[in-house]
N, C-alpha and C positions, 0 to 999 in steps of 0.2 A: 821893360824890366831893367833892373840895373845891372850890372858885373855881367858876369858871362852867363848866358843862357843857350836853351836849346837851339837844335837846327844846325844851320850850315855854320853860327860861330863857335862852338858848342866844337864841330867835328875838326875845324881848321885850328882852332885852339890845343885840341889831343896832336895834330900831324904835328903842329912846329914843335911840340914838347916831344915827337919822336915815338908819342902813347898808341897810337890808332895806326891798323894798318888792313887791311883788306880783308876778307873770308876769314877773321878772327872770331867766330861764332862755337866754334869746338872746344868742349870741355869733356878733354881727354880725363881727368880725375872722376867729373859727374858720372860719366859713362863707366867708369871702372867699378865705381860704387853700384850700381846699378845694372851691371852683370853678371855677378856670380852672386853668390849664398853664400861661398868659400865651404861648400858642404852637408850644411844642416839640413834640418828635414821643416824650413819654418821657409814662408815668402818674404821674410826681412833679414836682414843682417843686425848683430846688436855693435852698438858701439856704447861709451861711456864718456859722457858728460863732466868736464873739470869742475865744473861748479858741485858736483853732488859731494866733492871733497874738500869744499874752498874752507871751512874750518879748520883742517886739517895743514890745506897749506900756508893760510892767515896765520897759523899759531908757530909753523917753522916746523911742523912736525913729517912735514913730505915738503920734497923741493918741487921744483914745476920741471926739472930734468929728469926726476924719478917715477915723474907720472903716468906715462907709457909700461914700466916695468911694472908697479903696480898695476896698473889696469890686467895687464896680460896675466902676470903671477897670482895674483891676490885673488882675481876676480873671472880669470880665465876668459877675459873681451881683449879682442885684439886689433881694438880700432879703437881711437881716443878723437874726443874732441875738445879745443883749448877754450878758454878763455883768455883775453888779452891782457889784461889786468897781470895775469901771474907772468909776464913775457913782456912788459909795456918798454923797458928800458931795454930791451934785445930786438926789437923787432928787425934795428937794419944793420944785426950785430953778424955778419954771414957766418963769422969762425962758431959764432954759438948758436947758429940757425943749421951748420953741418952739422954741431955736434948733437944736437935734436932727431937729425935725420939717420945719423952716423948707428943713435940708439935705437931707435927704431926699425933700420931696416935689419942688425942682428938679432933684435926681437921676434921679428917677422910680424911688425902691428903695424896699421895704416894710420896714416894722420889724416883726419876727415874734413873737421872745417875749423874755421877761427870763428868764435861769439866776439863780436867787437861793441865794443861799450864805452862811453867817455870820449868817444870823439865827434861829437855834437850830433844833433836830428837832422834826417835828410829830407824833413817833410815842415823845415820851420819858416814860416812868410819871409823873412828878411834875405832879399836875395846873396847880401855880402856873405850872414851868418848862412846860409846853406851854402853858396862853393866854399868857404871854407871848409865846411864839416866837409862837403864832397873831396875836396884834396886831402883831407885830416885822415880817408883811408885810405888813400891811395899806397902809402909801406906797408897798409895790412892787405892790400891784394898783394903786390910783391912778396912778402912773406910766404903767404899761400900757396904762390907757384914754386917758391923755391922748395916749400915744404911738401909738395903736394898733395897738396889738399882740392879737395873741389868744389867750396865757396867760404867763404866769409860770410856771417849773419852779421846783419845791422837793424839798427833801430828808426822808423820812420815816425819820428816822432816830429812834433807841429802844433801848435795852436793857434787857432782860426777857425772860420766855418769848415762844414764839415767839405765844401766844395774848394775852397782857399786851399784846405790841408789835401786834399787830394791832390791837385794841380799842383801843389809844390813839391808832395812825394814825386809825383811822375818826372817832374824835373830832375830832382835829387836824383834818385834812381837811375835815370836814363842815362845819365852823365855819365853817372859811376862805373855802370853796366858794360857803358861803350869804351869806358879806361879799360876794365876789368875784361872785358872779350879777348885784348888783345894778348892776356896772359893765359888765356883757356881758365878764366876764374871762375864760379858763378857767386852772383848778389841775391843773397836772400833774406827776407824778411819774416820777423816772429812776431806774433801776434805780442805784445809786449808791452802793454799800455794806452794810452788813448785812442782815438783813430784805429791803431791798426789791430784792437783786440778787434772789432766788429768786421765780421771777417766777409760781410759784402761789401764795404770801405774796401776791403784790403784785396779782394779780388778783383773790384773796381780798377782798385792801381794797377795791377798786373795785368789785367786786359788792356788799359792804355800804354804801359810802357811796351809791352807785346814784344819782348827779349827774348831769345832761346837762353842767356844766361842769366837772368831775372827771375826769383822764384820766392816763396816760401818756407817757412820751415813753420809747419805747426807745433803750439805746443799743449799739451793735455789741460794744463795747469788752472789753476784758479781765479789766481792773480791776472795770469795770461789773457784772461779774458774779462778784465776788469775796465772796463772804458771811462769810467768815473766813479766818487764814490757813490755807492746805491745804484751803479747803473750796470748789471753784470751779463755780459751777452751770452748765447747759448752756446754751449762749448760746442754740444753735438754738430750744431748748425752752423758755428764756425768752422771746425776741421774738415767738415765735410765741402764749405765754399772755396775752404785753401788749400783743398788735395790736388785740384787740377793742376795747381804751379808748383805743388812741394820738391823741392829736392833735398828734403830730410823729414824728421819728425823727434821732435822731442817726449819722452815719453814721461812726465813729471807725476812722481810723488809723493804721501805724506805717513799716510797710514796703514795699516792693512788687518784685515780679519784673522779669524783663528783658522780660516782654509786657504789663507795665502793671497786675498783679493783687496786692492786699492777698496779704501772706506768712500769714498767720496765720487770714485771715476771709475765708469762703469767699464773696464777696459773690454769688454768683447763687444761691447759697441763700438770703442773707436777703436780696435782692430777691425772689426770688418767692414769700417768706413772705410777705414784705408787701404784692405785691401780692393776693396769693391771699388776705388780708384786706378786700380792698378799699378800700384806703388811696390817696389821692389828692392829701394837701396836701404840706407840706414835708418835705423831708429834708435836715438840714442839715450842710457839712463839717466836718469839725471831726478836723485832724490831729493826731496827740502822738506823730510819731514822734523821733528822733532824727539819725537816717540822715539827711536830705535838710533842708535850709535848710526854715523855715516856709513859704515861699510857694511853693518847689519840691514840698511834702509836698502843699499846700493845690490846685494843679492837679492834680498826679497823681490825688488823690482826685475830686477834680469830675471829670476824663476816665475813671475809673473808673465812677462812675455815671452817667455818661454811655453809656460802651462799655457796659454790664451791662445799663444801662434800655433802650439800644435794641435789645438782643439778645432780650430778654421781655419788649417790648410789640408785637414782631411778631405 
């Protein structure tokens, strides 16, 4: 292979840049998320999803400073998670990465993880074009620790055979992983498109990378499990292949009934896929319907998971 690859130049490459350093496997955030409930009577935590408001901050009408305050005030969720996109030109801004934390921790809301998007697939054959997407997130784990957070989602994206794209996620990935350990990060992957909608692909990756900070984040979604056009894999059957590695869960939707139930997603299936995993940390809102105003979509959902968790955690 060309550029840097796995193995021992892979790990002597992280030491002289100062990145890698010993028993750096602890993800003090992941573990925070995944110990308490903070109270409730449900096996999950809810957090909230920036994207389910990205209208709202596209048009100038919420700042991405404000988004924690609204989560908590508006919507009574006291855990956010970011997209990069609304923060892309702050990432290594620290006076405005305090002032992020500064709000948040007066709030008393956690910052859960960063969705990273736009800095290339970490599953594309060309070995130049993947270490660079690999280095391209390396500010966004930095960010994460400074904010903490307890992973960063990325996108394993790739074209090639279905054996080519695996092999080169594992790469990507592993790289990343082993940058990211040393910050106590984790690297997680969402079902999001090619390859990694089919969610035996994408367990595949995660048995080979075989990281304690390497995981998943399912998501409910449609699209999410769209692997090509006309080719759309089994959502059921994916969530349930990508529970063993999750360390989140997105919980996406679009529409709902006249008794409060996603039209399309049977959610007390995939609640008690998940929990029947034994999943404990976040699950976070994250609406994209059309039908109902974002913040009308964005309750329905939380009192969705709300009705659903308290029904199967009796």
């Amino acid at each position: 292979m060309n550029g840097i690859t796995m193995g021992s130049n892979r790990k002597e490459f992280l030491k002289q840049l100062g990145y890698l350093s010993a028993g750096s496997l602890l993800l003090p955030g992941m573990a925070k998320a995944n110990s308490s409930n903070m109270g409730n009577d449900l096996f999950f935590d809810i957090s909230l999803a920036q994207w389910s408001l990205h209208k709202e901050l596209f048009a100038g009408k919420l700042t991405h400073l404000d988004f924690p305050a609204t989560a908590k005030n508006d919507f009574g969720i006291d855990a956010v998670e970011y997209v990069n996109r609304f923060f892309a030109d702050k990432v290594q801004d620290k006076s405005y990465l305090n002032e992020m934390n500064n709000r948040c921790r007066d709030l008393d809301v956690n910052q859960v993880l960063i969705m990273v998007d736009g800095e290339g697939g970490l599953a594309v054959l060309d070995d130049k074009k993947r270490n660079e997407a690999v280095k391209n997130h390396f500010k966004w784990v930095e960010a994460a620790e400074h904010l903490g957070c307890h992973s960063i989602r990325v996108n394993a994206y790739g074209e090639g055979t279905r054996e080519e794209t695996m092999d080169a996620a594992v790469d990507g990935l592993s790289w990343l992983s082993e940058f990211a350990s040393d910050y106590g990060v984790g690297i997680i992957v969402e079902n999001h498109g090619g390859y990694s909608s089919d969610g035996k692909w994408l367990a595949g990756v995660m048995e080979q990378v075989s990281m304690e900070n390497c995981g998943t984040l399912p998501d409910f979604g449609t699209s999410n499990f769209t692997i090509s056009e006309g080719n759309v894999y089994d959502r059921y059957k994916g969530v349930k292949e990508m529970m063993p590695y999750a360390k989140g869960v997105s919980a996406k939707s679009y529409a709902f009934n006249e008794d409060g139930y996603e039209k399309s997603i049977d959610y007390t299936r995939m609640l008690n896929i998940v929990k029947n995993a034994g999943f404990t940390g976040y699950i976070g809102v994250e609406y994209e319907g059309n039908e109902l105003s974002e913040r009308e979509g964005i309750m329905k959902t939380k009192n969705l998971l709300t009705m659903v968790g308290q029904e199967i955690t009796k």
